[in-house]
Every structure is written in C-alpha cells, then in structure tokens.
KEROTOR-594091 format. One line per 2 residues: number of its first residue (from 1); for each residue y, z, x of C-alpha. Coordinates in pm, whole numbers. Each point is the difference from the previous one (the first is absolute). Last residue first. Layout:
N
NUM	Y/Z/X  ...
//
This chain:
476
476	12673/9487/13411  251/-280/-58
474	-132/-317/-113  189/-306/70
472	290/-109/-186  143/45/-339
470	332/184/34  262/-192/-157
468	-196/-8/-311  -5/395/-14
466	352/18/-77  17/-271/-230
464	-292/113/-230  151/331/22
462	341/-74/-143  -118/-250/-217
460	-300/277/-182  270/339/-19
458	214/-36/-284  -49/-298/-169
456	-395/102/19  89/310/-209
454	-187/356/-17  112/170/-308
452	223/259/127  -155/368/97
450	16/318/-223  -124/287/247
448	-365/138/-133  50/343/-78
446	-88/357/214  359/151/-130
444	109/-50/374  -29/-354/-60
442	-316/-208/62  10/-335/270
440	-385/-162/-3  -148/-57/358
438	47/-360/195  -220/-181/250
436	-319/38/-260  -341/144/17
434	-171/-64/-358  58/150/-361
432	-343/-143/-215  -257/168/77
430	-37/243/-284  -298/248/1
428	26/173/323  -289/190/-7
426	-208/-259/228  -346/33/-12
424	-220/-114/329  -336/-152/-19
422	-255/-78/254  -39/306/191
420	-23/216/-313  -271/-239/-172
418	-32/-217/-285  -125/309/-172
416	243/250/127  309/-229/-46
414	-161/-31/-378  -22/411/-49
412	351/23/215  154/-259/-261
410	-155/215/-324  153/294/132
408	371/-181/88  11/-84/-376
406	106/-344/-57  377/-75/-112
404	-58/-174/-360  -109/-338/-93
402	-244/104/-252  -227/-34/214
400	70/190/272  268/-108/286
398	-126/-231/306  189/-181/301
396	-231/-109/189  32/-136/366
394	-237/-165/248  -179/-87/307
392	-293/-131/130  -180/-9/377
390	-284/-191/98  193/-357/82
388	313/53/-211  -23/121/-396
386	292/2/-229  101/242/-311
384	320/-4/-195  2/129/-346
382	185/124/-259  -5/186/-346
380	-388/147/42  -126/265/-289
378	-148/333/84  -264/96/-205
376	-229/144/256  -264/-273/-36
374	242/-255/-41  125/83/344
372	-293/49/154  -76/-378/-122
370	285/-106/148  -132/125/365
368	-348/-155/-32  118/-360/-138
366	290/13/252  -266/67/338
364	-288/-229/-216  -73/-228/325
362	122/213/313  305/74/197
360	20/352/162  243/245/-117
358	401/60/-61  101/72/-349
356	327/107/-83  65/193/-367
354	354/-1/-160  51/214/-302
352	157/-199/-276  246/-245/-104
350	97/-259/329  277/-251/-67
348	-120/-332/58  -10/-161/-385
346	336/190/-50  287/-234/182
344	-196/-292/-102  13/69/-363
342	339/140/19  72/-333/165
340	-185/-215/-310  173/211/-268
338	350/-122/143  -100/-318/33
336	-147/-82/-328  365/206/-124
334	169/-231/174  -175/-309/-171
332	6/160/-315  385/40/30
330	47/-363/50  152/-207/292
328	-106/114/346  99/-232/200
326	-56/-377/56  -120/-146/333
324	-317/-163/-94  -176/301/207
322	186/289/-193  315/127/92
320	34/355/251  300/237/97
318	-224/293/128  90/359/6
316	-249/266/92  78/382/21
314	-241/239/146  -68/372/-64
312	-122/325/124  227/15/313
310	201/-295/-16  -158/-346/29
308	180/-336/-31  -73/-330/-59
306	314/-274/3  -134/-389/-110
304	120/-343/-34  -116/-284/-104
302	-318/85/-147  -178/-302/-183
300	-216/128/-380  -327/-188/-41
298	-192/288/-125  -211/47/248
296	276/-33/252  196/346/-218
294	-285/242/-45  -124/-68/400
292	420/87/110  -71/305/-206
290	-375/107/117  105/-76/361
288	347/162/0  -204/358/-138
286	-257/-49/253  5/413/94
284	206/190/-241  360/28/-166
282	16/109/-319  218/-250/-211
280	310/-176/13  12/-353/-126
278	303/-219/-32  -62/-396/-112
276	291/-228/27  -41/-361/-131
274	136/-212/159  252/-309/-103
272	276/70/263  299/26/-228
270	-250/116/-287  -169/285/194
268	-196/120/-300  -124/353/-42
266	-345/148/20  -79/362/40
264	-299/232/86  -58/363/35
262	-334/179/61  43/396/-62
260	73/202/251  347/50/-170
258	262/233/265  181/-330/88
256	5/-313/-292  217/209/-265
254	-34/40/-323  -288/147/-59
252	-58/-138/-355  -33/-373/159
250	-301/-75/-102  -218/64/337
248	-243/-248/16  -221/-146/-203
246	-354/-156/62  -204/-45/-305
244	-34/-390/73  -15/-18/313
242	-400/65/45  2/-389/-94
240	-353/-95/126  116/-290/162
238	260/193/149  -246/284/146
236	-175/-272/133  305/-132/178
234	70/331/123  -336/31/187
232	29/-317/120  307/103/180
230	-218/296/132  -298/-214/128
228	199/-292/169  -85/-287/-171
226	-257/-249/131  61/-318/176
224	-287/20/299  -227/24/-243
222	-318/202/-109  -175/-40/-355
220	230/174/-305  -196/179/-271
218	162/76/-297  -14/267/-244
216	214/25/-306  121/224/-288
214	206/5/-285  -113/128/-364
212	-104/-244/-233  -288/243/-128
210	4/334/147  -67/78/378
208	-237/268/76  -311/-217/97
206	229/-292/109  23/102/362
204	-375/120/42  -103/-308/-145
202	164/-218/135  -76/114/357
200	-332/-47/-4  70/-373/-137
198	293/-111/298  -264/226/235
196	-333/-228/-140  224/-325/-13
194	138/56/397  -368/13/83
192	-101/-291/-168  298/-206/150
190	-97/118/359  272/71/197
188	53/349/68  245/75/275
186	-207/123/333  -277/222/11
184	-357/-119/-27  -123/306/-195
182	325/180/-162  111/-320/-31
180	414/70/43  259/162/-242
178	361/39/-13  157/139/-306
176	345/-21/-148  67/254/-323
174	229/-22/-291  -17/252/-285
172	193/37/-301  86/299/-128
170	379/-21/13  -75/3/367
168	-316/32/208  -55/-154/416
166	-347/-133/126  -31/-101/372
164	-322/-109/153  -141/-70/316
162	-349/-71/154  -199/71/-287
160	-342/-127/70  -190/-182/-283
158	-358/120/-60  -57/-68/-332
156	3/339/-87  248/90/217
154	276/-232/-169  -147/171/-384
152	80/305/211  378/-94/95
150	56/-93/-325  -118/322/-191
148	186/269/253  349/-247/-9
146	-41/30/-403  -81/394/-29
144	349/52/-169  92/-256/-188
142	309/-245/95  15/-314/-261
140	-44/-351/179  25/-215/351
138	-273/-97/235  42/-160/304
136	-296/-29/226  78/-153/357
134	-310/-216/164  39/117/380
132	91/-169/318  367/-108/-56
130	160/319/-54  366/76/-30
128	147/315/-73  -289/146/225
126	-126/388/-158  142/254/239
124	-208/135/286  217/312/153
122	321/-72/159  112/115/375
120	255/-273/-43  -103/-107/388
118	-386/28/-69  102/-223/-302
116	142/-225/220  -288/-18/231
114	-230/-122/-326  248/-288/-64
112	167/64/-373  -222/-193/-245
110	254/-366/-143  281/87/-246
108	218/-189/230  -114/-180/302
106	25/-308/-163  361/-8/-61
104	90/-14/352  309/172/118
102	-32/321/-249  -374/94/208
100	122/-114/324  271/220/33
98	-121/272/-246  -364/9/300
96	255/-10/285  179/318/-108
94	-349/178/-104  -120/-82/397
92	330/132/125  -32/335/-230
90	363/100/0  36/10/-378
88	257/280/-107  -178/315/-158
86	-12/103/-333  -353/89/3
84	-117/-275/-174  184/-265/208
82	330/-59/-2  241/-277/-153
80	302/-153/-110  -10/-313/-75
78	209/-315/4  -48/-359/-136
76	208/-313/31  -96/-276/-228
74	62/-367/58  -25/-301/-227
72	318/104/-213  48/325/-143
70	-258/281/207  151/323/100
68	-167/329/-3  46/312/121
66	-270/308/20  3/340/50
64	-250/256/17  -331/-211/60
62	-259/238/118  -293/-153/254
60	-355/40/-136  -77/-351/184
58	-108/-151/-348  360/50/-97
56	155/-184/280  -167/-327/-39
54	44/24/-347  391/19/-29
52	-14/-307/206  -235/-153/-253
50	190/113/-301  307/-149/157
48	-175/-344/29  -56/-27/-330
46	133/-300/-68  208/-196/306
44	233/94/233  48/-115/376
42	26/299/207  188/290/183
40	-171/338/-46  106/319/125
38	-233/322/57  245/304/73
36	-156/303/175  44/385/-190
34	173/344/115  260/-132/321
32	126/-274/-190  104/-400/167
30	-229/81/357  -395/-86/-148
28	71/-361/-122  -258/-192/-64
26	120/-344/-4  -210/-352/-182
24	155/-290/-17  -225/-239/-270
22	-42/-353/62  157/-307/-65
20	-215/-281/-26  -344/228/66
18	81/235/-268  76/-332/-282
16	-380/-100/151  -137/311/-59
14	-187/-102/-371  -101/-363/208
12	-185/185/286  -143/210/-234
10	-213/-288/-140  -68/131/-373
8	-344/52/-53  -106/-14/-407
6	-90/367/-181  -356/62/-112
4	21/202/-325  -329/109/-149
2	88/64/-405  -319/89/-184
//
C-alpha cells in the first residue's frame, strides 16, 4: 500500500524570486473592440507559463491568442481573452481577482472565492486544488462499469465522494477522486482506514487486469503542496504511457489547412539552438493548458510562443530546449514529443453524448448514478462531478459499451430513473469547437481558404513590442 504524505515547503521561500521583482500585471479592455488583452511582465523561472495559463483556464475564460517571450531572466506574456460567451471581461471583481491571482504565486490553482463564482455565474465545479480531502488516484485499463464499481466499494465503507474527475484514452483510464469520512467528515486519517479502501480498492481494480499489466492506486493525505487536479491528471496519464499508440496525421493530406486531423512538427533552429515545435489541431476549451502542461512535465523551457485560433482550428508554435539547455537532438526524442502532445491534445476531447447532473449532495450520489449507467449499458468516457454545501454537480459524457454513440432511448430510460429534474441530455455529441474572436474564411465553392503556416518571425516581435509599450494600469 503506497500512502504518500508530501513534506511542507515554506511558501514564503517558493515566492521569494516574485517578491524581488514582481510581476506587472495590465488588463487591458481598450487595445480590440471583440476580446480584452491580459499582459504579463515578470521574472521567469520553470513553469511559470503553465501557471499563468492556469489561472485563466480554471476561470472558463477563452484564450484566442497568445504571445510569448521569455530568453533571458524575464518573460513577457500576452493573451487574448474572453469569457465563455465570447464576451470581453468587464467584471471589476473578476479583473481584481487575475490581478492578484498572476501577481502572487500562491493564489494560483487555489478554490475560486464563493462571490466570484456568483460573478462567473458557474455551477459547482470539482476544486483544482484541494487541501481538505484524502485524493484517490488510480490509473489502469478503461472497462466499462469501472467508475460504477469504485465508487460503490467507496460507499460501502462509507467514504464520501466530494470530487472526482476520471478522463479515458487509448484505453487507459485515469481518474482523481476526493473523498471525506463519510461518518466524522473531514480527510481520512486513520492508517487502518486508509488500508481497508487502499485493499477494497485492489481488488476491484485488479479483478479484470491480466498478469503484469499496469495499474496503480494511491492515496495522497492533504497538503498545502498538491498538484493541481488536471495537470495531475496528465502526469498520470504519462506514467501510464497512453502515448504510445498516438499518431497523428501522416502526412497523406498534404496540406496543414482543410485536415482536422492532429498535426505536429519539430525542426531545429540551429542559429538559435531551439527546437521548433508546430501543432495545429481542433481548437477547444483548455487546449493552451493541456499543451503548455505536456511540455513543463516533461522538462522542455518555452522561449517563445505565437497561439492562434481560427474558426475551427488553432495553430501553436513554440521554439523550446530542454531544462539542461540542449535541444532536441534525436528523432526518438521528437517523436516522444510529438506522441506525448497528441496525447494531451486528445485525453480532454469529449466522445459521446453529454449528460449534466444537478441534484442534492449526499453519501452514495456517484455510486447511485454510475450504477444506472452500468445498469443500462451505457459506458462512462469522462467525468467531472463536485459537491458544495448541499448541492452537487456534474458532467458525463457516456457512449454504449462498445464505445459507440449511445442510443437516445436508452439515455431517456436512465434520465427517467435518476430523475427528469435532475438530469439533462445533451445531443450535441462533440464538444470540442468553442466560442472564438475569429470565424473560418470558405470560398464561394463552400472550401476551406488555403492559409500560410502561422510563423512567430512573422507576427510574435512585432506584437510583443507593440504591446510592451503599453503595460500600465488596468483599463476597464
């Protein structure tokens, strides 16, 4: 049994660098007419991009465009962004939260303040951080039924599931869930406890598993230190190498617009020793997250970025080196990295019929619901479910078992069972095109317009110095 208890770190001493020369924030509302400009002036260091990136993602606000800038000890960030809606932020209380929230680094990733929600009009969303619950991680080979059978063997020994997030891909299966003592409340400390879930569990993970195949399950006690829920997420994924069957497109199409197909390049920049990674993919909500997430876990340093949306699709270019400072050197290196971004790009993307849940909170709410599921032979690909106070929320995405598009019959039998009031079904299979500033250009024969690979030569300095002149207060 693994029972991880992770060390304190002072975070005084982590946010010292921030505290020497800290972060300019402006939020600029005045520069374009159809989306507000977030710019970021501060001293660099690892992974601070993803965290930025972060901070604006778990808000539900769009990122469109982005420019980045980071050689030397400083990095100069700019977005472009609206909220869900695709509507300019004007929100003075959500202005003031991204201020404070991408000035001091312990702000990020924490539970968005109850009033802000109110402001974001959100429903309950699962906390990307939590530091009053024991997290469950368990990793291993997607089945359907598997979310129904450990969410009841949690019920029967009376753990409370507060959160959890599960996502499929390349049938695998990762999944992050919160629980509490369904009795007590509160994170579950007691060793003998812990042993009887870490055993219960066990067995229901490794019942369909064959010999030396991978799997894990690990309970984590609460920290202030732990990982924000989605980038761990990806990192279990990793471990559990779901990369390895990922291709994308080959090539055969020859051409990079009209192909909705995953595409991803690396070249060398030899004069400037980068390597030069080009992705462009289906654009969709968190897209910049899940990349920028692929590329820190893996120890890779962005220098400079240009992200771009266009109707459907997004183009990504980063000119990156690895942490020691050496680039991309070997062709199963890139093609690691290559296979690892189509991995991230995919493990969010939503297959099946979507299925919202809004009820009250009780012990045995995701054991009850699942099991409907199972019942009805529908089979769970994602999952995001939280609980606040005496309310819980949540979203399914859900096909048949054999991993096919679910029959809408079968859905109104389950939404009728879990209740009509409680469960709404989405017929809108895909979610994966979003809101976006810009709308795709067709000729009059209906086609896709041929479009230049996007460049950062081309566009990223002449930006980057524009918009550096201009950081200042915020402008609302």
């Amino acid at each position: 049994m693994e029972i991880v208890y992770q060390p304190y770190i002072d975070p005084e001493f982590q946010s010292l660098l921030d505290r020497i020369h800290p972060p300019r924030i402006c939020i600029d509302n005045d520069a374009f007419h159809d989306c507000t400009l977030v710019k970021v002036d501060s001293a660099n260091r690892h992974g601070i991009l993803l965290e930025m990136v972060q901070v604006l993602t778990d808000l539900d606000l769009v990122i469109s465009k982005s420019y980045v800038s980071s050689d030397g000890g400083w990095l100069m960030d700019v977005f472009h962004v609206t909220d869900h809606l695709g509507n300019k932020v004007i929100d003075e209380t959500l202005i003031l939260y991204i201020q404070q929230a991408l000035s001091d680094p312990r702000r990020r990733g924490g539970e968005i303040p109850k009033e802000l929600q109110t402001c974001l009009k959100r429903d309950v969303k699962p906390c990307h951080v939590s530091t009053e619950h024991t997290a469950l991680e368990i990793t291993g080979r997607d089945r359907p039924g598997l979310m129904s059978e450990i969410s009841a063997a949690l019920y029967e020994l009376r753990c409370h599931v507060t959160a959890a997030v599960a996502w499929t891909h390349n049938t695998r299966v990762a999944c992050i869930i919160h629980i509490e003592d369904g009795l007590m409340g509160g994170p579950i400390m007691a060793s003998k406890k812990l042993a009887q879930v870490h055993e219960k569990l066990e067995s229901v993970v490794e019942a369909h598993h064959e010999s030396g195949e991978r799997w894990s399950i690990r309970l984590t006690a609460p920290a202030a230190g732990r990982t924000h829920t989605e980038r761990r997420l990806h990192q279990l994924m990793y471990a559990d190498r779901d990369y390895k069957q990922c291709q994308g497109c080959d090539g055969s199409c020859r051409q990079w617009n009209g192909c909705t197909n995953t595409h991803v390049t690396i070249e060398a920049c030899r004069e400037k020793g980068y390597s030069v990674v080009n992705i462009r993919c289906r654009d969709r909500t968190k897209l910049l997250f899940d990349t920028v997430c692929a590329l820190t876990d893996m120890q890779y340093v962005v220098f400079h970025a240009a992200i771009s949306s266009k109707g459907t699709m997004a183009d990504q270019e980063y000119f990156i080196r690895r942490q020691d400072g050496c680039s991309l050197n070997t062709q199963s290196e890139r093609q690691k990295l290559a296979q690892c971004l189509i991995a991230a790009i995919e493990r969010r993307e939503s297959h099946g019929l979507r299925l919202d849940i809004c009820t009250q909170n009780k012990m045995g709410l995701l054991s009850d619901v699942t099991r409907v599921f199972r019942e009805n032979g529908l089979s769970i690909t994602r999952v995001e479910i939280g609980t606040q106070a005496e309310r819980a929320t949540g979203t399914f995405y859900v096909t048949d078992a054999s991993g096919h598009e679910a029959d809408l019959r079968t859905v109104e039998l389950v939404r009728q069972e879990i209740g009509g009031s409680v469960l709404r079904v989405y017929r809108s299979p895909n979610g994966t095109s979003r809101a976006s500033s810009s709308s795709t250009s067709r000729n009059s024969s209906g086609e896709v317009e041929e479009r230049a690979k996007f460049s950062l030569g081309n566009l990223l300095w002449s930006q980057l110095e524009r918009f550096s002149e201009n950081f200042g207060f915020i402008k609302s």
